[in-house]
N, C-alpha and C positions, 0 to 999 in steps of 0.2 A: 266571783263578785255577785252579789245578790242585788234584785233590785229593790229599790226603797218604792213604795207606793204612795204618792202622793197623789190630792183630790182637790182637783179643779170644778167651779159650777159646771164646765162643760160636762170633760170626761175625768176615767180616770187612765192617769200616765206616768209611766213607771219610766224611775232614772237611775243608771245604774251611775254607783259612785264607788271609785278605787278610793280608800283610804291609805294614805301613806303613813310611814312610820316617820316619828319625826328627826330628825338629823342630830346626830349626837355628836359634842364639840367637850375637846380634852382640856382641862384646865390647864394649864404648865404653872411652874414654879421656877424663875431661871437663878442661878448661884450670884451673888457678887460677892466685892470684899468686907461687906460693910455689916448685912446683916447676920445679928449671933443666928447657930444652931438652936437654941431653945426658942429663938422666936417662930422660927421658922417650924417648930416642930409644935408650939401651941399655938397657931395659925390653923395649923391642919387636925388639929384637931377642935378648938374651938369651929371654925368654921367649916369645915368639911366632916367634921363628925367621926375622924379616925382615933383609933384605939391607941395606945402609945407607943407600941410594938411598932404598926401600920407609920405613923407619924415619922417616928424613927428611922425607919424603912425608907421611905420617899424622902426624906430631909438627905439622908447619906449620896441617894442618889442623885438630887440635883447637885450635894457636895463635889460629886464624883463625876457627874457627868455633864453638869452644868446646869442639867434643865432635869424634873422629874413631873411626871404625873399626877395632879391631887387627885384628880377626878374625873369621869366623863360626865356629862350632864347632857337635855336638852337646851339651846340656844337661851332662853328668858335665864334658864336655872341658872347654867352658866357665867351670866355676862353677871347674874346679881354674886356671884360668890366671886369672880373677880372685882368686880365694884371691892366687895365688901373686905376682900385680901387691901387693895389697893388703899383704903380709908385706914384699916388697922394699921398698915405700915406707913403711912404719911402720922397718923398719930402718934407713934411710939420712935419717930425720926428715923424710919429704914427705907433705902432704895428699894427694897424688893422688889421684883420686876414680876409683873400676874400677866400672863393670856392667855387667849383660847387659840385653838385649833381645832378647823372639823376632822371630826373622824372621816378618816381615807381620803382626803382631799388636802 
């Protein structure tokens, strides 16, 4: 940890400050009965920016396992690409079901 020097009229006084890394939270995607596979697989790639291969990949898996991983993000990224999951599927008439989870908690 270094310290940061800051200058007061008096003196000068050094503070040392731990920066933290910020908390990374996994998007989930969970299965129903309701929404098609190709929505769910241009979802993740319209809004999470994956390749069709990748999209494919994770769509199979929440197929499969009920819930798959879009993404990890930090907390603000996170909540707007669930927002923004959750608007597209209210739009296009799907339950799809968007959350987050922290990483390791």
């Amino acid at each position: 940890m270094t310290p940061i020097p800051m200058t007061t009229p008096d003196a000068d006084i050094f503070v040392a400050t731990a920066l933290k890394e910020p908390r990374n939270y996994q998007v989930l995607l969970h299965n129903d009965d309701y929404t098609t596979m190709e929505f769910v697989v241009s979802i993740l790639m319209e809004v999470f920016l994956k390749t069709a291969e990748q999209a494919t990949a994770i769509m199979l898996a929440v197929h499969k396992r009920g819930v798959g991983i879009a993404g990890v993000y930090p907390l603000e990224i996170a909540e707007t690409k669930v927002a923004a999951v959750r608007e597209k599927a209210k739009e296009a008439g799907f339950p799809l079901r968007c959350t987050l989870q922290e990483v390791g908690g």
